[in-house]
C-alpha positions in Angstrom: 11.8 17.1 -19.8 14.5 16.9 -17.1 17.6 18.0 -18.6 15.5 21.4 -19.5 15.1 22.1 -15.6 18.1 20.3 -14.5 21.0 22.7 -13.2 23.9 23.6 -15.0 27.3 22.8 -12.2 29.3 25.4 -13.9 27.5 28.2 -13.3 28.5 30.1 -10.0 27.3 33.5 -9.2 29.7 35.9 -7.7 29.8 39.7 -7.1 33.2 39.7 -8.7 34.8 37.7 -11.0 36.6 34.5 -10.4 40.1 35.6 -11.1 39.5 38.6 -8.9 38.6 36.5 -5.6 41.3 37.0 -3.4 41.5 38.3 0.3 40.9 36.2 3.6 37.3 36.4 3.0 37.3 36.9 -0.4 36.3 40.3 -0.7 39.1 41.5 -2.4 42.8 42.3 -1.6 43.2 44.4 1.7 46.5 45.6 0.4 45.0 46.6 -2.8 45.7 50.6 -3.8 43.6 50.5 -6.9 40.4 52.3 -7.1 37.6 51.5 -9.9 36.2 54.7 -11.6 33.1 54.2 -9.3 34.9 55.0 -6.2 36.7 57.4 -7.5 34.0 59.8 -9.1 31.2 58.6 -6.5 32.3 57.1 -3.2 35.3 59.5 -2.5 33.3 62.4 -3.1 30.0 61.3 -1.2 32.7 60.9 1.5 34.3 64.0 1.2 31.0 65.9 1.0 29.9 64.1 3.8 32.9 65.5 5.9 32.5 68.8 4.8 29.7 69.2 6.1 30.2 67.9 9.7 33.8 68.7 10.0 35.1 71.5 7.8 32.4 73.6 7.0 30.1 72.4 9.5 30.3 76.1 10.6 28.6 77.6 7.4 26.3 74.4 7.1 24.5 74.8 10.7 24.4 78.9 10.7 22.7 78.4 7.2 20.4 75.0 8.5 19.3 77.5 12.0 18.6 80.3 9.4 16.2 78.1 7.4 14.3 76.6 10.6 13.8 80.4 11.9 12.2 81.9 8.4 10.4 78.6 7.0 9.2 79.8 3.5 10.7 83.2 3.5 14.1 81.5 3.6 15.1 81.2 0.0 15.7 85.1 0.0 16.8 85.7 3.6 19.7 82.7 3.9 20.8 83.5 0.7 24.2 85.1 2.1 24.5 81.8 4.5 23.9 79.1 2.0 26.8 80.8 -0.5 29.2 81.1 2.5 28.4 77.2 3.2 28.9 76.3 -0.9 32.4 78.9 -0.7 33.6 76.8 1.6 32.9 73.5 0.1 34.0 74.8 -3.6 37.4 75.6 -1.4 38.0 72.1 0.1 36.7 70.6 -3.0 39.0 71.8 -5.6 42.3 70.8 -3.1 44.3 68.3 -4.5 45.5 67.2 -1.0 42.2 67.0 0.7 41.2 64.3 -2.0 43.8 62.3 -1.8 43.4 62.5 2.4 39.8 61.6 1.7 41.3 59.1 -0.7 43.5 57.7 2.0 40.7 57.4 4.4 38.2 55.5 2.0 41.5 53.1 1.6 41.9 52.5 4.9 38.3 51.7 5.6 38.1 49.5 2.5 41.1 47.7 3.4 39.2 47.0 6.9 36.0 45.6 5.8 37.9 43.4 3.5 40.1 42.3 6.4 37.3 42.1 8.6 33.9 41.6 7.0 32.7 44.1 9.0 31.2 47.4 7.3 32.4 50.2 9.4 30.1 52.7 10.4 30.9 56.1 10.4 30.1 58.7 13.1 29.7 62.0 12.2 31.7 63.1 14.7 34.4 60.5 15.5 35.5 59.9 11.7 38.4 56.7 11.6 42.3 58.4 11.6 
């Protein structure tokens, strides 16, 4: 009846696997430039959205967000010109090959921290890491 509850020593739970370990805290090389399909169609462009709307179309965003707290329900017909200025502007920035890979560049640099450091690096809205 032991041996069915007894542990097994070569099991080890990790997040990656064991090959993979590497780093000085083992979180991963902080030199590494390769990005998993995750980061790339998910993390770089929840970043980049986020920095469109507080850096480069922050404009658009907060004349459409002060439209919508003014006219409550009546909004959806009176901001309409606002909100398609704000999407214009992110469909711009968006579809620019060289703002993804400086968005790419940034998400690098801010991986390559936390897996030099352990330390998750917050980001403020308005002071974004250069």
């Amino acid at each position: 009846m032991g041996v069915l509850f007894s542990r097994r020593e070569s099991v080890e739970f990790t997040l990656m696997p064991s090959e993979e370990i590497c780093g000085p805290l083992g979180l991963g090389d902080p030199e590494s430039r390769e990005i998993t399909k995750v980061e790339e169609e998910s993390l770089i462009p929840a970043l980049m959205n986020d920095r469109l709307r507080t850096k480069q179309c922050a404009m658009f965003w907060d004349e459409w967000s002060n439209c919508t707290q003014k006219y409550y329900w009546t909004a959806i017909y009176i901001c309409q010109k606002d909100f398609h200025q704000a999407l214009e502007c992110n469909k711009r920035y968006l579809q620019d090959p060289q703002f993804f890979e400086e968005m790419k560049n940034l998400y690098l640099k801010m991986r390559s921290d936390y897996r030099r450091t352990g330390l998750e690096q917050r980001i403020v809205r308005d002071n974004y890491p250069s």
